[in-house]
C-alpha positions in Angstrom: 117.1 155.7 164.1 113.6 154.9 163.7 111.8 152.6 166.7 110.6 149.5 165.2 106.8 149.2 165.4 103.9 146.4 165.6 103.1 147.4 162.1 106.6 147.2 160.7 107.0 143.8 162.5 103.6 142.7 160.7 104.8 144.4 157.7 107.8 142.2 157.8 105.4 138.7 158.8 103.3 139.9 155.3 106.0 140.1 153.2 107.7 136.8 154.4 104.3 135.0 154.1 103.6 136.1 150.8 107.3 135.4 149.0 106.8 132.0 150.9 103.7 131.7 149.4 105.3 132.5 145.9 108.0 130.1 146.1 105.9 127.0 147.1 103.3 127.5 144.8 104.9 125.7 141.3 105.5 122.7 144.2 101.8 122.7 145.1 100.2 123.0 141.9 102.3 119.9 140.7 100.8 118.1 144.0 97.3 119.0 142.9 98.4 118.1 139.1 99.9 114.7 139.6 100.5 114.1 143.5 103.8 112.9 141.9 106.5 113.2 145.0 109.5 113.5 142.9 107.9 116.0 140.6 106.6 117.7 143.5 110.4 118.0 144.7 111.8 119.0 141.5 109.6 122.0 141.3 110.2 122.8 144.6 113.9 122.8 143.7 113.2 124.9 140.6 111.2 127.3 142.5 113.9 127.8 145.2 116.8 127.8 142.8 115.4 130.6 140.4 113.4 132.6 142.9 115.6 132.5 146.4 118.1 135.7 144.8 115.3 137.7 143.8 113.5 137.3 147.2 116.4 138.2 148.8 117.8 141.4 146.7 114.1 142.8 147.3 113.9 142.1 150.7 117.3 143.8 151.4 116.3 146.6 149.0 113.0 147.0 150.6 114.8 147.2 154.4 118.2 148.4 153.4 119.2 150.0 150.3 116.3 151.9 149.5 115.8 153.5 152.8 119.7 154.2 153.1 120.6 154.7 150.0 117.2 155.6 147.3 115.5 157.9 149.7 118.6 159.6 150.4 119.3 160.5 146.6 122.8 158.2 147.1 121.8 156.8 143.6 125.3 156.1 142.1 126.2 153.8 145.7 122.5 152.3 145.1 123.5 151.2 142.0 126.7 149.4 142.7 125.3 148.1 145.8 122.5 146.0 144.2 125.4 144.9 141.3 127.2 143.3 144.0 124.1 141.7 145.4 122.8 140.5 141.9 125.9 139.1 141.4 126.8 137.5 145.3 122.9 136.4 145.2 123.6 134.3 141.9 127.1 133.0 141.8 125.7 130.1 142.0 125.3 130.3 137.8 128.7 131.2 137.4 130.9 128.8 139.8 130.7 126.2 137.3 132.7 126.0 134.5 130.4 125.7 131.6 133.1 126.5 128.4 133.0 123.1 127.3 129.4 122.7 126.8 128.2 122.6 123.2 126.9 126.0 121.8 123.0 124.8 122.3 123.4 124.2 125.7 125.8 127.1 126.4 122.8 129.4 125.3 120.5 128.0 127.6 122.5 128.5 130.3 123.5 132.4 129.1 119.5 132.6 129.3 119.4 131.0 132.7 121.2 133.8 133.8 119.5 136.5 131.7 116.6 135.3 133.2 117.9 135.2 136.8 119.4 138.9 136.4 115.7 140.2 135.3 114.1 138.6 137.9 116.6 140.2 140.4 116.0 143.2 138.8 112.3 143.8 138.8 112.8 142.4 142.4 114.4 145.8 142.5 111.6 147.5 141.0 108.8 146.1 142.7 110.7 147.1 146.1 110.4 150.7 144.8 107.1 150.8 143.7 106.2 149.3 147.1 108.4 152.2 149.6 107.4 155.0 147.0 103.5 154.2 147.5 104.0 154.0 151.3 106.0 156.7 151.8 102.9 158.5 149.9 100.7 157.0 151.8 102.6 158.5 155.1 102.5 161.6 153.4 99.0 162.0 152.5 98.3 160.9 156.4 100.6 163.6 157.4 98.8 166.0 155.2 95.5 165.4 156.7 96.7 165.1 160.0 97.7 168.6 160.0 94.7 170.0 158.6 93.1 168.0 161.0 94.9 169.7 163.7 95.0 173.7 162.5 90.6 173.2 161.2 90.6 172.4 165.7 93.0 174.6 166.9 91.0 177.2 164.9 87.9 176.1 167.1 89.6 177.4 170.6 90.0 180.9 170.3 86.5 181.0 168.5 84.8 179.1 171.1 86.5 181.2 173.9 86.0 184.7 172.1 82.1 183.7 172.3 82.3 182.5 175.7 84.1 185.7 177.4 81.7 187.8 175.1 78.7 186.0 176.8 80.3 186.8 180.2 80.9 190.2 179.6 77.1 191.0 178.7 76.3 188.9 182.0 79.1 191.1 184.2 76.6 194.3 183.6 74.0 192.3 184.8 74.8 189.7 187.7 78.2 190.0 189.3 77.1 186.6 191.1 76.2 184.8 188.1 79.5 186.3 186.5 81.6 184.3 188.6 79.7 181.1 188.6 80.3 181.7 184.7 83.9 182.3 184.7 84.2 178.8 187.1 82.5 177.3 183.9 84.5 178.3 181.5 87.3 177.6 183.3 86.0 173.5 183.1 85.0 174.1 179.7 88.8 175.3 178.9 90.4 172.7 180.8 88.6 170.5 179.1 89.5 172.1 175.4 92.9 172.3 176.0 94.4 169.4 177.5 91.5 166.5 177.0 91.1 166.9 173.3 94.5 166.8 172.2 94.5 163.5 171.0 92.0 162.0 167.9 89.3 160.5 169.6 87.8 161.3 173.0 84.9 159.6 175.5 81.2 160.6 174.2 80.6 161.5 177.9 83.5 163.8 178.1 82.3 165.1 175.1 79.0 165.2 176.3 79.1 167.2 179.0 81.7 169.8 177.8 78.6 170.4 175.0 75.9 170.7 177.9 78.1 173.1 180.1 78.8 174.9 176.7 75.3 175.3 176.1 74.5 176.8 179.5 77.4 179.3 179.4 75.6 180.4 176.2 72.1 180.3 177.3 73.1 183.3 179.8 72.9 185.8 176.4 69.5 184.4 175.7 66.1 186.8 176.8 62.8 185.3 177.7 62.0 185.4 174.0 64.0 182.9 173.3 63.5 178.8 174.0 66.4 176.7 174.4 66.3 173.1 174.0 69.1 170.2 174.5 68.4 166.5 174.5 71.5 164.0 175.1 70.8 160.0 175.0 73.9 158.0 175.0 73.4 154.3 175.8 77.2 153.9 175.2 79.5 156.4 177.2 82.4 154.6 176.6 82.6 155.0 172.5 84.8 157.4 171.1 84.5 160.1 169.1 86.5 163.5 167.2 86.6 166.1 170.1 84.4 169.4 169.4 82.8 167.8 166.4 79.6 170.0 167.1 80.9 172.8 168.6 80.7 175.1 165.7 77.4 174.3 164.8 76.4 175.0 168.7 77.5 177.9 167.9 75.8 179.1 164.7 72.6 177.8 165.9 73.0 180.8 169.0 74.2 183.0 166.6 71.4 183.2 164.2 68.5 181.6 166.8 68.2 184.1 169.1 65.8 187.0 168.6 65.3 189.8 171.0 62.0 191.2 169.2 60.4 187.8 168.2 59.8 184.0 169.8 63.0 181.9 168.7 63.7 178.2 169.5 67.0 176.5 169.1 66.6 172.6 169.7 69.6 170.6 169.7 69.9 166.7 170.4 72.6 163.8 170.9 71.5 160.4 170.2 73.8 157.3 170.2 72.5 153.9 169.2 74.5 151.2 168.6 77.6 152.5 166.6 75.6 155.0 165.0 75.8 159.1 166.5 73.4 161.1 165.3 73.4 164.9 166.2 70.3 167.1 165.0 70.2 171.1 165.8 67.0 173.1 164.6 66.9 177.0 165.3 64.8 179.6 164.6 66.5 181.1 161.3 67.5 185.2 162.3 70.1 185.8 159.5 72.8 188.3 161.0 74.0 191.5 159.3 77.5 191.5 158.0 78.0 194.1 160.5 77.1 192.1 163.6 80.6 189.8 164.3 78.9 188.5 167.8 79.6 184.8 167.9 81.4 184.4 164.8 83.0 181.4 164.4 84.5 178.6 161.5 81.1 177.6 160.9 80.0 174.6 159.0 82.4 174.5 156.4 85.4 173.7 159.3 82.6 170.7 160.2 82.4 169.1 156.9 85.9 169.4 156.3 86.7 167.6 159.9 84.0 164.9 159.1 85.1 164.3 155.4 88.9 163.9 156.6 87.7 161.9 160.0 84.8 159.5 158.6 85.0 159.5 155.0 82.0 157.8 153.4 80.4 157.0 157.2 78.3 160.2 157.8 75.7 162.0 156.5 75.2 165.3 156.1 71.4 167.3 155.8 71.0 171.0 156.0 67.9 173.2 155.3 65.8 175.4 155.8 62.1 174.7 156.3 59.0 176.4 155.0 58.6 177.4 158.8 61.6 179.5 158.7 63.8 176.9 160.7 67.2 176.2 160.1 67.5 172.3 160.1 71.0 170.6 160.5 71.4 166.9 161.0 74.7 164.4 161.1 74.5 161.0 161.0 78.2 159.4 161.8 78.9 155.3 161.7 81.9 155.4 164.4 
């Protein structure tokens, strides 16, 4: 059985509110028409009389029959079960023996209950229309939540295939250095694999695992190359999508550094207010197709994340300038 949550109880508060809202209305407007008490009454009477059925078959659909019965393609038991609360619902039109009446007021009443029965009925259908657009709604989230979740779990084995390639260039170098390394990336995995498993995670957390990241990549780089990183965060505290930036951390060391020419690769982190705004300009050395060192997702996995994770708050530049540097910048409203 599914646990009841906040939002179905608020969910339930809504719907209450707004049938409540529905049924008084005739009675108010008649206040504001006439401030007449006894018309005021009579159309609350009205109101209640015609409306109280319908409200109740949808709200029992909406809670009961659909999710037991629609959902679960029981579409013959649906069907009888909403006959039998159409009818129970309304037998308060047919108690009364009306046989007597003359025929002109006989057809008034055989369109009282016409009337009742099509109100009872699109009751029905508005309780449909309301479960089918949720239950799209829970699928679409689902959707995205698992593209959410395989575009990171792609980052991982990228991020630790670059990391233990770095390593192993520095193990033919500096067997000291080596094993500081390997301490490093065993923070940085720690931190990968059990702190970012949830949505959002602490800009500092974040933070650092980019700074540490950045020095366990800096140990590939020659004297020819100038690394640069810049982090201002006046709010630690805020939240944001773990290893947002990772990828194009990556790229930037992929195609900034240069063993025969000077290369720069800048990279910066500024938080103001609720606004994050990462910037990352390298030295543009455009790999062969041959060379596969520091592969990764690239920036097509970013834009993907950011268009499923802060649709219509971000903005994207990318360029290359005349001086031959490859410009990236993200602005993101969290």
């Amino acid at each position: 059985m599914k646990k009841i949550q906040a939002k179905d109880i608020w969910l339930l508060v809504a719907q209450i509110l707004l049938l409540s809202f529905i049924m008084l209305s005739p009675a108010l407007i008649s206040y504001i028409s006439s401030g007449d008490g006894k018309l005021v009454m009579d159309s609350l009477w009205i109101a209640f009389y015609w409306l109280i059925p319908a409200m109740i078959v949808y709200l029992l659909n909406f809670y009961l029959c659909i999710p037991l019965l629609w959902i679960r393609h029981r579409y013959w038991l649906f069907g009888v079960t909403n006959a039998g609360l159409i009818l129970i619902t309304n037998l308060h039109l047919f108690n009364n023996n009306h046989s007597d009446l003359p025929d002109h007021f006989r057809a008034g009443y055989i369109s009282s209950i016409t009337v009742s029965l099509l109100l009872c009925l699109m009751a029905i259908g508005i309780a449909l229309s309301v479960r089918y657009m949720m239950r799209r709604s829970e699928h679409k989230q689902k959707e995205i939540e698992a593209e959410l979740a395989w575009l990171k779990n792609q980052i991982n084995p990228h991020f630790l295939f670059n990391t233990l390639n770095n390593i192993s260039s520095l193990a033919q170098i500096d067997g000291d250095e080596t094993q500081e390394a390997i301490m490093q990336l065993s923070d940085l995995l720690r931190y990968a694999m059990y702190e970012t498993n949830k949505p959002k995670v602490r800009l500092d957390g974040e933070v650092e695992f980019m700074r540490n990241y950045i020095g366990l990549m800096k140990l590939r780089c020659n004297e020819m190359t100038t690394v640069k990183a810049q982090f201002t965060v006046h709010n630690s505290q805020m939240e944001v999508a773990p290893l947002l930036f990772i990828s194009l951390i990556e790229n930037a060391f992929k195609h900034g550094m240069n063993s025969n020419a000077p290369a720069t690769i800048d990279i910066s982190l500024t938080q103001h207010d609720d606004t994050l705004v990462f910037l990352c300009n390298n030295t543009n050395n455009p790999k062969s197709t041959k060379d596969r060192s520091g592969s990764g997702i690239g920036l097509e996995n970013t834009r993907r994340r950011l268009d499923l994770l802060y649709p219509g708050h971000y903005t994207w530049e990318q360029k290359i300038t005349p001086e031959n540097i490859y410009h990236v910048k993200i602005s993101i409203r969290l």
